[in-house]
N, C-alpha and C positions, 0 to 999 in steps of 0.2 A: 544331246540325246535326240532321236526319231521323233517325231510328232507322234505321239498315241494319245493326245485327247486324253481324260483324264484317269485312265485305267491306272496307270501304273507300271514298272519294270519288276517283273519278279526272275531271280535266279535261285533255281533250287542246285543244291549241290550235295549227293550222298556216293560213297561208294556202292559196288552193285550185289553184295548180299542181301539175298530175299527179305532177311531180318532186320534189316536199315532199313530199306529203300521204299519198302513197299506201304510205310505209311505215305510217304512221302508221295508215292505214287497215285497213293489215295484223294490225299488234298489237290493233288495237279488234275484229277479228274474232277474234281468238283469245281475247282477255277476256270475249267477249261469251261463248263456250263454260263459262267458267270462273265464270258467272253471275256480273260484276264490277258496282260502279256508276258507268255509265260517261257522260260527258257531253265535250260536243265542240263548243267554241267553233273557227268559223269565216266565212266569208264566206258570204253566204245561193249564190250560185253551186252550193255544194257540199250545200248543205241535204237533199234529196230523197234522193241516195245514202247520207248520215249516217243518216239518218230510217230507211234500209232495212237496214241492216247488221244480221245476226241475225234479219230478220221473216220470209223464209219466205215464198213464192208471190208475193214483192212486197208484202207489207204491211209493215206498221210493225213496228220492232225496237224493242228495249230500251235505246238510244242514245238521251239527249237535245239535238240541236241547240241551243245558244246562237247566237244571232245575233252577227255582228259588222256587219253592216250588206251592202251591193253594194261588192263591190270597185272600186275606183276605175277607168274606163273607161280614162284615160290610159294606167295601169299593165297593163293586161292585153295581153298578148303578139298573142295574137288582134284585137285593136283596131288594130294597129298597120300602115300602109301601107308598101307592099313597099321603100322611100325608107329608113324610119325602122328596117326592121330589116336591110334590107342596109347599114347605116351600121355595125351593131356585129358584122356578117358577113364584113370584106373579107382579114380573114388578116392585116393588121398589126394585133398584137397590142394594142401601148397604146392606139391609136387606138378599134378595137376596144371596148377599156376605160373610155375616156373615155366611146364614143356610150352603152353600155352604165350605165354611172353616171347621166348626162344624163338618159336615159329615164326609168331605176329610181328614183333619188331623188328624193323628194318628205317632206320634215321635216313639212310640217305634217298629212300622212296618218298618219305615223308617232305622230305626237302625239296622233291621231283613236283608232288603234288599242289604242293604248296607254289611253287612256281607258275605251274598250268594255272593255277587257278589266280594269282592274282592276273594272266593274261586272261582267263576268259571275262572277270570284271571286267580288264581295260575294254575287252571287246564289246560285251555287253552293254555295260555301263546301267550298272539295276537299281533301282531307288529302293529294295529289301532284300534281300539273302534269304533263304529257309534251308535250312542243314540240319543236313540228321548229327546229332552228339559226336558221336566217333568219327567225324570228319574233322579233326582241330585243324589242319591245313587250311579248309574252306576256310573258319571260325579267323584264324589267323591273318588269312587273306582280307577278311571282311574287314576285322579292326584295323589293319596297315592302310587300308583304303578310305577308310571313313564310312562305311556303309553301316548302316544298322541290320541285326539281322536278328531269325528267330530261330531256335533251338527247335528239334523235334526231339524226343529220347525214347525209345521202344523198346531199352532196357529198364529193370528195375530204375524207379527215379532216383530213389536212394543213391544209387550207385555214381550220381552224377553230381552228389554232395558228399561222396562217402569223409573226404577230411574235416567236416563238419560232424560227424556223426559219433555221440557219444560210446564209451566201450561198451556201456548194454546194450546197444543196438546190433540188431545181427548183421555184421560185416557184410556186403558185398559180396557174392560168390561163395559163402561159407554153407549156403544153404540149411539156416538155421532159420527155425522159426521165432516168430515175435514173443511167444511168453516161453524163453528157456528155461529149462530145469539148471541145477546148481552145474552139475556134470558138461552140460551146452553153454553156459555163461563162462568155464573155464576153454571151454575148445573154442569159443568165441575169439577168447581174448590170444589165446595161442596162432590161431589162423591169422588173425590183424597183426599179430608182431611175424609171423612165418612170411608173409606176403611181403611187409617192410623189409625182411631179413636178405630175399629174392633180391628184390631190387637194389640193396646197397652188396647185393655180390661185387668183386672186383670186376668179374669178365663183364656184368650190364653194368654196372656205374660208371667204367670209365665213357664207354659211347655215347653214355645218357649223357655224362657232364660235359661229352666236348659237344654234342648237340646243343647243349643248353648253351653256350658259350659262343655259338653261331647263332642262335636267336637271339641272343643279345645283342649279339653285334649288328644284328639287320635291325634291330629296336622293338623287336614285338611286344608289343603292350602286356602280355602274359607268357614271358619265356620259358616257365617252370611249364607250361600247360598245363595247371591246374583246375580240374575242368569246374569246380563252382565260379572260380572267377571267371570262365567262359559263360557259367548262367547269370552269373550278379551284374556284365557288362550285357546282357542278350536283350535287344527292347522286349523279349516275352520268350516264354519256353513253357512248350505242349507236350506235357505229360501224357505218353499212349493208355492212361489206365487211369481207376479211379483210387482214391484213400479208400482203404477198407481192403480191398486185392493187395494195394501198395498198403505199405506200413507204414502210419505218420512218421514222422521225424521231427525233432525242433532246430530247425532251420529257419531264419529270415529268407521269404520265396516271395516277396508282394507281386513280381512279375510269372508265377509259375501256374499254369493253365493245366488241370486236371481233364481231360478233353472225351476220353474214357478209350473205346477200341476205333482206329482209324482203319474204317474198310471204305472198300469201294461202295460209291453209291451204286450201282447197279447191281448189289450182291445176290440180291433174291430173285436173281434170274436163273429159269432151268438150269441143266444142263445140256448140252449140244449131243448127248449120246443115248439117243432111244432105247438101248440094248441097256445099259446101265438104269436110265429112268425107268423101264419096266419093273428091273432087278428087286430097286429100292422100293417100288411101288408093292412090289409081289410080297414083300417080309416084314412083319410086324414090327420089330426088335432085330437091331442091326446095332456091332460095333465096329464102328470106323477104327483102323490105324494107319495113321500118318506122324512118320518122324520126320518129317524137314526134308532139306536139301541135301545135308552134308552127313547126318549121322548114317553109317552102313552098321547094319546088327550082323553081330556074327552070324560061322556055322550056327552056334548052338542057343542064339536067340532065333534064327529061324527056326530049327527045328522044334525048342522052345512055342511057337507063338502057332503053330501047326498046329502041335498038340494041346494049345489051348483051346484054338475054333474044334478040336472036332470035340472037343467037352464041353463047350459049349450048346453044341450042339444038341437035338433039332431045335430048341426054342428059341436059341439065338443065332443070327447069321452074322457072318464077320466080312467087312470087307475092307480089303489093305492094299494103300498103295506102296508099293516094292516095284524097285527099279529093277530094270534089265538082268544089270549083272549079278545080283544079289539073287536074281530070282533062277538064276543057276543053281540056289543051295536047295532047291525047294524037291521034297520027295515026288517019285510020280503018281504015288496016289494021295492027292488031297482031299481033305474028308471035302462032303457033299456042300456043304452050308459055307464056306471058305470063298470068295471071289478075290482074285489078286488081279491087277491094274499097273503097269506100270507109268501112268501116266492118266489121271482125269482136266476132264475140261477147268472142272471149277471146285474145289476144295470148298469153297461157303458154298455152293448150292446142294452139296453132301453133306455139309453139316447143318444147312436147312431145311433138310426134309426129318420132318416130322415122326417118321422109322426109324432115324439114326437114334439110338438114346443114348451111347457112350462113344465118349473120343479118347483114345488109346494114344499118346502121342509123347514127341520127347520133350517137351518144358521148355520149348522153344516162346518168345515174345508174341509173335505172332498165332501160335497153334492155339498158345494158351487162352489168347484171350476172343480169339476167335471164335473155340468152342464155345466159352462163357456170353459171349453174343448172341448166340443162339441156342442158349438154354443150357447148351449140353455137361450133365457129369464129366468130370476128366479122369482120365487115370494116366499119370506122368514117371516114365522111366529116363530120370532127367540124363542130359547126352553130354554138355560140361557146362562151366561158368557160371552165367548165368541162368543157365538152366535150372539149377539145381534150387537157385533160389525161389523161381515159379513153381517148381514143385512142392516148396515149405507155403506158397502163396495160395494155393492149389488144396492142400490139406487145409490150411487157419479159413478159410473161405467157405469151407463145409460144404464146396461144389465137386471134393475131389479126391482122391486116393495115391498111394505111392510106391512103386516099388524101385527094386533097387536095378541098374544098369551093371550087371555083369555078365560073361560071358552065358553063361546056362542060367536063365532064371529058374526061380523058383514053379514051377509050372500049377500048382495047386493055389499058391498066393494069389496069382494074376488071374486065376480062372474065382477064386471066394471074391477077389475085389471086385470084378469087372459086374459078376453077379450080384453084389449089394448097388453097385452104383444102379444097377439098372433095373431092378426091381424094387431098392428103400425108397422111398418117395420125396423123404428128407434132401437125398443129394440131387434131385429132379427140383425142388423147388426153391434150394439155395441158388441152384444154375441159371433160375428163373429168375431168381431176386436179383443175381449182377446183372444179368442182362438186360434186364428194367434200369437198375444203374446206370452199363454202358450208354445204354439208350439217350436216357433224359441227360447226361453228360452232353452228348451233343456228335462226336467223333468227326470225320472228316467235314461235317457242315458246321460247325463250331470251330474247326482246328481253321475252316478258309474264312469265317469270319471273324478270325482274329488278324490273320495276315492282313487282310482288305481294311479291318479298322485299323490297325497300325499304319497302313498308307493313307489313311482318310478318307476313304472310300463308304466309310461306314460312318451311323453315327454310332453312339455309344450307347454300350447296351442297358435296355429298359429290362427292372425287374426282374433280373437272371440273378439268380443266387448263385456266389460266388462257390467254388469246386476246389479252393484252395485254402487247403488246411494243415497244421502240422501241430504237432503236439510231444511232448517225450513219452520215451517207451516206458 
């Protein structure tokens, strides 16, 4: 290895969905502070923004991108026609499950990746790994090489012990919440054997078994890739959230770090568009809607969410970012109080101002707790998987409301909810009370001084109460 004096080799490694990555993103900007050395295997997709982290007017930072090649077009969410992602959108959940696996699995990508990555190790040569969960390849790479590394997870935590988790516990992606009625204890139990039932299909067992049957033969220490024993081997795994949002579970976690919302440190800075700053400035009562990256609402939730702002209307102003093409569905008269964006500078420094008092959004990892960061009520139209279960997270939290994702919402439902979240005071000071949570958790400067204490870089921490708790449901 290079002489670097005693910082350290860190290699981060997440695929390039906003939902992965951008915790990830987070801690590499706070390392970057803490002059780490820092390098960052991923999909060239993501290259340019890696490349920029820490440089300053937009030049080059102190991050060295690794290549892992173009992400595979099939897989990328964005590629996919409106057929192929309303298949894993329709609200039956296994089905759901099924289209959702069908798309995502691809064994011999995963064998691709897995290969890059044990070359960018050799390249690298990192005395700690940091990977987002859904990366098993990295995870893989790491164990074959000897490297220790840390887990990041930005999905429900649950979900990354789920074969640990007793049958009362609301399954992973079932989108049930923590104290079910008798009627949700049985769909519980139905969805956990549906999703088992998926995956011992003929047409995915057989590629599954001959996969597994080549990772044994390469020796990987976890061939099933069962992802708790990717956490029980992890020298630590950062929980993006806290117990109370997350639902305890009883699981053995002595390594599992509850770390709360990983943003960027620089999040409560303006934003770069005076014309927008004024906007937000001008309107007492503002609802923000932002659904993510990937989810497109139909015709008839656009028209839908139209005619909610202008009933909204004049007391409350609404502003939504909608992309481009979507924003083809939109009438030509929008009511007055309505500003549509298909693109802002800064999602937190919109949800930090002060005016915004509800976030509209899809039950995405990120959205969810972002809001709750900054105070804000949620109302969640969750958009699939995991979604659905921030949105039972979202309601038990008392910071949030829910409706349903179908094609024509109910347009009276979403206009009574958005109107209690934002004038009950209740779901203002629940939003208040995680955020204070998130807070004292610690998030990105907690999640880099666990990394740094794991190298030794630290000592050990004085007088921090521990954030890691589980318990049965």
């Amino acid at each position: 290895m290079d002489d670097i004096g005693n910082r350290g080799r860190l290699l981060f490694a997440s695929l390039p969905s906003a939902g992965l990555i951008n915790p990830l993103l987070a801690i590499v900007q706070e390392l970057v502070r803490r002059d780490a050395d820092l390098w960052f295997a991923c999909t060239d997709e993501r290259a340019d923004e890696i490349r920029r982290i820490g440089g300053g007017a937009g030049g080059a930072g102190p991050v060295r991108f690794v290549s892992l090649g173009r992400y595979r077009p099939h897989l990328w969410p964005a590629n996919w026609d409106q057929a192929t992602l309303r298949a894993m959108t329709t609200g039956r959940r296994v089905r759901d499950f099924a289209a959702f696996m069908d798309t995502n699995v691809d064994h011999e990508y995963t064998e691709e990746l897995y290969r890059r990555m044990l070359a960018a190790i050799d390249e690298v040569r990192p005395d700690l790994i940091v990977a987002d969960s859904c990366t098993g390849w990295a995870i893989d790479a790491a164990m074959q090489r000897g490297i220790p590394y840390v887990l990041t997870i930005a999905v429900p935590v649950s979900s990354f012990y789920v074969d640990l988790l007793p049958w009362g516990y609301p399954t992973p992606g079932s989108g049930l919440p923590a104290r079910m009625s008798a009627v949700q204890r049985v769909d519980n139990v139905r969805y956990r054997l549906g999703v088992r039932a998926v995956m011992a299909s003929p047409r995915r067992l057989r590629p599954a078994l001959a996969a597994l049957q080549r990772r044994k033969a390469e020796g990987l220490p976890n061939a099933a890739g069962i992802p708790s024993h990717y956490a029980r081997a992890a020298a630590d795994v950062l929980g993006c959230s806290v117990f109370g949002l997350e639902y305890p579970f009883p699981a053995e976690t002595p390594n599992l770090h509850m770390v709360g919302a990983v943003l960027p440190g620089d999040a409560d800075d303006v934003t770069a568009d005076p014309s927008l700053d004024a906007w937000l400035d001008a309107h007492p009562s503002i609802v923000y809607i932002g659904f993510g990256t990937f989810m497109r609402p139909s015709a008839g939730q656009v028209a839908a969410l139209v005619e909610v702002a202008r009933r909204l209307g004049p007391r409350h102003h609404v502003l939504w970012k909608l992309d481009e093409t979507r924003q083809r569905m939109l009438p030509a008269d929008l009511p007055a109080n309505l500003r549509v964006e298909a693109w802002l500078p800064s999602q937190l420094a919109v949800l930090a101002h002060p005016n915004v008092r509800v976030f509209f959004n899809h039950g995405g990892g990120n959205a969810f707790h972002e809001g709750l960061a900054y105070g804000k009520p949620l109302l969640v139209m969750p958009f699939w998987m995991d979604c659905n279960d921030f949105a039972a997270r979202a309601a038990d939290s008392g910071a949030g409301l829910v409706v349903r994702n179908v094609d024509r919402p109910d347009v009276d439902d979403i206009v009574n909810k958005i109107t209690r979240l934002a004038t009950e005071p209740a779901y203002r000071q629940r939003a208040e009370h995680w955020a204070a949570e998130l807070r004292a958790a610690g998030g990105s400067t907690a999640a880099a001084d666990i990394v740094q204490r794991r190298l030794g870089l630290l000592g050990p921490a004085v007088g921090a109460a521990s954030a890691d708790r589980t318990m049965s449901s």
